[in-house]
N, C-alpha and C positions, 0 to 999 in steps of 0.2 A: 513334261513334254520332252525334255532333255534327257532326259533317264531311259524314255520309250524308247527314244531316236538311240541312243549308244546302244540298247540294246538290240536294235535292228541293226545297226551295221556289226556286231559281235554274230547276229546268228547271219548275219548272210556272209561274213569270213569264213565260220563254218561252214558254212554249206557249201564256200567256194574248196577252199582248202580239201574235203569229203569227196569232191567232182576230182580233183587232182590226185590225190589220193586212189581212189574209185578207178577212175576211168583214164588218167594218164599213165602210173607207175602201175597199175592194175593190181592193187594190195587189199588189203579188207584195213575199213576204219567203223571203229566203233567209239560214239560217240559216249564222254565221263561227267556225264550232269551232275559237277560237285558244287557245291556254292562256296566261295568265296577262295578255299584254297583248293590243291589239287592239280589235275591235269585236262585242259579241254576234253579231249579225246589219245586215243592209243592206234596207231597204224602197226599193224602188222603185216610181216612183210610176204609175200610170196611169189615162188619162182617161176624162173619160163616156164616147167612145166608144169605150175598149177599147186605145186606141193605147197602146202602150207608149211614155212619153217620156223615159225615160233619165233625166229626174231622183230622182238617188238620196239615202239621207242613213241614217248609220251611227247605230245602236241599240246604246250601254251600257245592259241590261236587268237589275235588281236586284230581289231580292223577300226580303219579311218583314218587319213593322214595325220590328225590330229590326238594322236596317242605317241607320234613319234618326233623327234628332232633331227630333221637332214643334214649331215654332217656336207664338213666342204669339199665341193668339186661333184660332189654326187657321188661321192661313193657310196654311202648307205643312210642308214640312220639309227638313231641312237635311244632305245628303251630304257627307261626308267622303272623301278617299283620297289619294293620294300625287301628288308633284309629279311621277312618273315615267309614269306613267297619262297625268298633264294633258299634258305635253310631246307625249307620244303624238297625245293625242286634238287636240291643237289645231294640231299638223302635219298632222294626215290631209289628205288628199286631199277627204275628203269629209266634209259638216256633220253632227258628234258631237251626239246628243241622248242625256242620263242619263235613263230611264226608269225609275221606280219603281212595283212590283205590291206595292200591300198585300196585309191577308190577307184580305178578302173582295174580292177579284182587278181591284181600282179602279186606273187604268194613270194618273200625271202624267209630265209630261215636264218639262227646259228644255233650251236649248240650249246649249254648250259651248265660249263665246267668253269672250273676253281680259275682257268686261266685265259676265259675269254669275258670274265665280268670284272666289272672295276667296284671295290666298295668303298661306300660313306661310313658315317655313323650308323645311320637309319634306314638307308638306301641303296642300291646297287643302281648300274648302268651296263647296259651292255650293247656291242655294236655290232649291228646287221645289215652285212655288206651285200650291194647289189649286184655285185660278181656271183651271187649262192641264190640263183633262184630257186624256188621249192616245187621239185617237178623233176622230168624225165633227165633235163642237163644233170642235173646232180645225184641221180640215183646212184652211184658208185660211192658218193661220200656218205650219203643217206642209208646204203648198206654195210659202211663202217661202223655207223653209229647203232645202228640196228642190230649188228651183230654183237657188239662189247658183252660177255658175258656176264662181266660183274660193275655193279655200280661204286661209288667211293665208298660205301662204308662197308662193301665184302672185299675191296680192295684191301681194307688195312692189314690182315698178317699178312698179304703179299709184302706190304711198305714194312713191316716189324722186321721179317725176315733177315732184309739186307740194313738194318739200322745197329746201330751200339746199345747196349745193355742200360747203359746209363740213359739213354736217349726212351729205350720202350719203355723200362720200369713207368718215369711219371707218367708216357702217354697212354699206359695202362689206366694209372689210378684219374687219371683226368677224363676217362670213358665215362667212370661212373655218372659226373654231374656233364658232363656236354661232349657227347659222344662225338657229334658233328664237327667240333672244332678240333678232336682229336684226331679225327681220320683225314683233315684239310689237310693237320701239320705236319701228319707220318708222310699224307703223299708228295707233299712241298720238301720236307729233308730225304726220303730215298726220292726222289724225283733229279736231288741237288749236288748226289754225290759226287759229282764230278771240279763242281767248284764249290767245295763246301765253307771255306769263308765268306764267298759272294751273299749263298744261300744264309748264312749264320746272320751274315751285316745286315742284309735286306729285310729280311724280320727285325732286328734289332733298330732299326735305323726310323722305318718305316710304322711300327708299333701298330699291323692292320688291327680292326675293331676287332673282327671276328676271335681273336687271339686275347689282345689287351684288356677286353671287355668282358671275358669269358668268366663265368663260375669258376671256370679250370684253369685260371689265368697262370696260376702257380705254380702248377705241375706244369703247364704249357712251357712257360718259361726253363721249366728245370729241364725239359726236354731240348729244348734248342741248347742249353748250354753244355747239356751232357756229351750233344752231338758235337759241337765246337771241340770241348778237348778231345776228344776221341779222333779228331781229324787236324789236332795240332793248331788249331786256331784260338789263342789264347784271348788274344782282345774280344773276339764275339764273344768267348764265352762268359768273360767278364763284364761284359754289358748283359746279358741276357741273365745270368744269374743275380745281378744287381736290379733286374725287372724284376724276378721272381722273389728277390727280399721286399719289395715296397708295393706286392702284389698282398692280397688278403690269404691268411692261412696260416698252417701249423707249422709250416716251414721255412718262415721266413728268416730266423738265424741260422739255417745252417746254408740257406741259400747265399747269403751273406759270410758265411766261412768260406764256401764253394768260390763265392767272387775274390774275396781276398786271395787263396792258392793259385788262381786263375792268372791272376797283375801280375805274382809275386816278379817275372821277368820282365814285365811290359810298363808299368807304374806302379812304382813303389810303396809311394806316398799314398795313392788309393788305395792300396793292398794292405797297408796297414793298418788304416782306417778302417776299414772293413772286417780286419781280423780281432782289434781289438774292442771293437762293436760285437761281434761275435761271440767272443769268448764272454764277455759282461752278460749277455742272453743266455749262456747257458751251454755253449757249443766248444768247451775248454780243447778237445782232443783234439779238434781240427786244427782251431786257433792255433793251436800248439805245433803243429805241424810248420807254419809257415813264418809266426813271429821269430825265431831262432833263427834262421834263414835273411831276417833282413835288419839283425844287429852284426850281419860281417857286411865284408865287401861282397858286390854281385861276383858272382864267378866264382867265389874260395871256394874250396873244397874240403878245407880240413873237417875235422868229424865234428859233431855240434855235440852240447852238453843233450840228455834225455830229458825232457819234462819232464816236473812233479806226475802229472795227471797222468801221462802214459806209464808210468813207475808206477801212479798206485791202482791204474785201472785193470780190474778183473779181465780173465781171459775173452768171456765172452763180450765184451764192452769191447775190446781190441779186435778181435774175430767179426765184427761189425761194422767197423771203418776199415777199410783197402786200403783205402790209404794213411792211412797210421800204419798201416802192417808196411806199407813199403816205405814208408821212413825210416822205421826201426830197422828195414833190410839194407837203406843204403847208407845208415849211420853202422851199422856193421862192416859193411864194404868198405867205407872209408879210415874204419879205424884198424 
């Protein structure tokens, strides 16, 4: 009986939502009888003069007050549902709007991006303000959203574009096993460049699921840290590359090298821990880079003796770390 009943007030949210739709913004809706994931239905938009313009944008359509939690003072209320839903709805193709039909058939909406959901382990929340009714008041912002030509995962080379080298390389190879959490994090650092230690620490601080919990947890990592040094932010990058060493993968000692060269100015003590951890795994050239460095005083300059490893290592072993080649160039300079 309970089942019958949520499913009566779900199709008469529809049908209200369809009437608003329909007959207030005067758009075409077509209704997406998917089960279980997916999108209600799809409005498409069109203009005063009838033209049909292709900008469309997907309706998760909910109803009954009791699907939602009224936040306080009455501003909105607050949806709940799974990270498998969110994953869904924020790869679409097309811009996800949660629409909520109370029970005297009042339609709000929000839309369904990386920075208007809050996530759990398991769960998302997201908050749907009664200022954003879904209807004629809001068709200006309903035609923002309508209009976005690219969703977040045709966004990403736009996000690659303006990022550091060091930053795309992992978020490349982290496409392959979790495409999704790869195109969150490119939109989250070029999104960040303007304070990009805030954006560095905030990941690092915060460790969201989506990230932490990733198959790509590792590349993820090595891409927040890449972006860190590339914008001078040592400490994030030394936390973030310390994630990505105690993260699962093939790369967890030289992520661990990457963290030691990171402190070398900022914590010493950690820095050498981490480099001489390193070098025991296998990652001697790096290691090598940075141990030298913290048997002077901070700040000397004088020229340091050459590693064993970088003396006996072949051209192209050295042609492969950058950063060995610019030690060797400023143990040149110096001497």
């Amino acid at each position: 009986m309970r089942r019958g009943k949520t499913a009566q007030t779900e199709r008469r949210a529809v049908h209200r939502v369809d009437g608003i739709v329909s007959d207030e913004l005067g758009w075409l809706f077509r209704e997406q009888p998917l089960l279980d994931y997916g999108v209600d239905a799809q409005a498409e938009v069109v203009a005063e003069d009838e033209l049909v313009t292709g900008g469309l944008l997907g309706l998760q359509i909910k109803g009954g007050d009791s699907r939602f939690v009224r936040v306080k003072a009455d501003e909105g209320w607050v949806f709940r549902d799974s990270n498998d839903h969110l994953a869904y709805w924020l790869g679409h193709s097309l811009p996800v709007l949660v629409v909520i039909v109370d029970t005297d058939g009042n339609a709000f909406w929000q839309a369904v991006t990386t920075s208007t959901i809050r996530e759990a382990n398991k769960s998302f929340t997201i908050t749907i303000p009664r200022s954003q009714p879904f209807g004629i008041s809001t068709r200006d912002k309903l035609l923002k959203f309508a209009g976005r030509s690219e969703g977040l995962l045709e966004s990403v080379p736009k996000y690659h574009a303006v990022l550091p080298p060091d930053a795309v390389g992992p978020l490349r190879r982290a496409e392959a096993s979790d495409r999704l959490a790869a195109a969150r994090l490119a939109e989250r650092l070029a999104g960040g460049r303007t304070a990009p230690g805030m954006t560095a620490a905030s990941l690092t601080a915060a460790r969201p699921s989506w990230l932490a919990h990733s198959r790509a947890a590792q590349d993820l990592w090595l891409a927040v840290g890449g972006y860190a040094v590339e914008h001078g932010q040592d400490r994030e990058a030394g936390a973030a590359f310390e994630a990505a060493a105690d993260s699962e993968g093939p790369r967890a000692a030289r992520a661990r090298a990457l963290a030691g060269l990171a402190l070398l100015f900022t914590d010493r003590a950690a820095a050498r821990k981490h480099l001489l951890r390193a070098r025991a795994e296998g990652q001697e050239l790096l290691a090598d880079v940075g141990l030298p460095a913290l048997d002077i005083p901070q700040n000397d300059a004088r020229p340091l003796d050459i590693p064993r490893s970088m003396l006996d290592a072949t051209e192209a072993e050295l042609d492969y770390e950058p950063i060995v080649l610019n030690f060797l160039a400023e143990m040149a300079v110096r001497r």
